[in-house]
N, C-alpha and C positions, 0 to 999 in steps of 0.2 A: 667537304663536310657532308656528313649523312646524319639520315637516324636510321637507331637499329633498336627494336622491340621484341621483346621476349616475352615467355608468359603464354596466357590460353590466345587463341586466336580472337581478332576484333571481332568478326561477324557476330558468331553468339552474344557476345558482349553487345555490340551494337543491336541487334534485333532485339535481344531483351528490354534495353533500355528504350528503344524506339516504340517497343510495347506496351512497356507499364506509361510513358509521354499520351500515347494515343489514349490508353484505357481513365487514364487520369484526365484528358482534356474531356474525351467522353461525357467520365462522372460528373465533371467542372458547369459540362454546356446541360446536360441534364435538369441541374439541379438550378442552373440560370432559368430556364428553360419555363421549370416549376414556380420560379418564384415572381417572371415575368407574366406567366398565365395569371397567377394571383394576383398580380398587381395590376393589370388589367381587369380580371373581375373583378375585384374591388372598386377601380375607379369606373367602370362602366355601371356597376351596381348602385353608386354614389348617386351619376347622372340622371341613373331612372329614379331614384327616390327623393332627389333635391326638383327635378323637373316639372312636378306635379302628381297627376294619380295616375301614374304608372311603376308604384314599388309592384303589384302583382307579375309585372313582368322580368322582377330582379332574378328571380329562382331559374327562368328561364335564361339568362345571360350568362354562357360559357367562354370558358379558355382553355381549349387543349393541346395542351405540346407535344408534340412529336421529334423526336431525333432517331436519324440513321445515319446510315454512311453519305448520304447526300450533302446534309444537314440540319438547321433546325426550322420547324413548321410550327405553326400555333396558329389554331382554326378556332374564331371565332363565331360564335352561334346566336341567334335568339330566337324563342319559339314563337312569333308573334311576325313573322319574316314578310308580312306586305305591313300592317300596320305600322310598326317602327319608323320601315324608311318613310312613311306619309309625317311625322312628326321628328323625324331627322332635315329634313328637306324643308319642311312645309308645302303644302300646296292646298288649291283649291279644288274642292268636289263639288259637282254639277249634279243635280237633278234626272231624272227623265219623265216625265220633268222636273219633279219635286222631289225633294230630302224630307220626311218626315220623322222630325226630332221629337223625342220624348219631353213634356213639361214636365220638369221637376219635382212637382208635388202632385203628381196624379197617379202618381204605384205604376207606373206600367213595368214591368219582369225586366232588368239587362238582358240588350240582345234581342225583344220582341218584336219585330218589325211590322208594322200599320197594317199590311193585309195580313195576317198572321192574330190580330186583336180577338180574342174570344167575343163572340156578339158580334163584330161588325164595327162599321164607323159608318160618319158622316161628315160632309163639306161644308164649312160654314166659308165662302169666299169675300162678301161683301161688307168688312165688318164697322161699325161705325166709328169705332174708335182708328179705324185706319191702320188696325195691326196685321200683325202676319196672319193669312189666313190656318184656320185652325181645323182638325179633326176632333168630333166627339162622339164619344162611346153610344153605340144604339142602345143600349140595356140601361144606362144611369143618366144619359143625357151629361156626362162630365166632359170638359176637354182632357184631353189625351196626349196629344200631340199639335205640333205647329208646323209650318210649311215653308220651307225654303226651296229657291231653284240653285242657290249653291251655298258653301260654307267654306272659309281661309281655313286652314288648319296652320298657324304659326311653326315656326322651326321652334321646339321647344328641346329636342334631346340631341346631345355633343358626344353620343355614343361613339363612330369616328374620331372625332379629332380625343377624344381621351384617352381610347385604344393605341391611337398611334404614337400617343404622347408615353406612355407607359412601355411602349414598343421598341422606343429608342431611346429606353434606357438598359436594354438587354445589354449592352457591352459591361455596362457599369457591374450587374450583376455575375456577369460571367467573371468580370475582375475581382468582386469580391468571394468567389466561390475559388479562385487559384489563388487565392493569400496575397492580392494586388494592391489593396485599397490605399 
């Protein structure tokens, strides 16, 4: 018993079809690829605007895919690259010796830091009420700021664990992108 085939030769045939397979898995993981990035940004952009007052930093959270011959990459970003991970993590900041926080209701500029105050400051250390000792403005005589030797920063953003959450659903999407589902 044999077989005997007739007709054009396999190779062409096969290389062809081996071709449009690859150019078609290509376009398939591509387009996974695309829609895994977005779904990622998405849910990383959720976490900074459900977490508190960090929606400014949504614009800055990327996802970009990359495919080659290798395979697929997707490079997560945020522009804000020490700050984050201090509220991904949580952790405590110390003094040197003192952290000087801005009071709330005293206008000081986002960003201003205590030697930096137009006019100057001053120490008020010994206060009767036994609060935190305070800085206040040489020019108005206002408080300004208050004085810690550290501060908890809570883990308040699941940028991580959402990212990877959305990450390991890329097979899902590459099945839906070959007509799988």
């Amino acid at each position: 018993m044999g077989l005997t085939m007739t007709g054009p030769a396999l190779g062409p045939i096969f290389a062809r079809v081996a071709a449009e397979t690859v150019a078609g898995m290509r376009k398939a993981l591509t387009a996974a690829a695309a829609d895994t990035s977005a779904a990622i940004e998405d849910a990383g952009r959720h976490d900074l605007h459900t977490a508190g007052n960090f929606g400014g930093w949504a614009g800055g959270f990327k996802a970009m895919p990359t495919v080659d011959d290798v395979g697929v990459t997707i490079k997560v970003t945020i522009e804000a690259p020490f700050w984050w991970i201090v509220h991904q993590q949580g952790r405590v900041i110390h003094g040197k010796p003192w952290l000087a926080i801005p009071l709330s209701f005293a206008g000081v500029p986002k960003g201003m830091y205590a030697r930096d105050f137009p006019g100057g400051l001053f120490s008020i250390f010994n206060r009767k009420s036994g609060g935190a000792p305070l800085l206040l403005s040489l020019l108005d005589r206002k408080p300004k700021y208050f004085l810690r030797e550290s501060v908890t920063i809570p883990k308040r953003l699941s940028l991580v664990e959402v990212s990877t959450a959305a990450a390991a659903k890329f097979g899902e999407h590459v099945k839906a992108q070959l007509g799988q589902d």
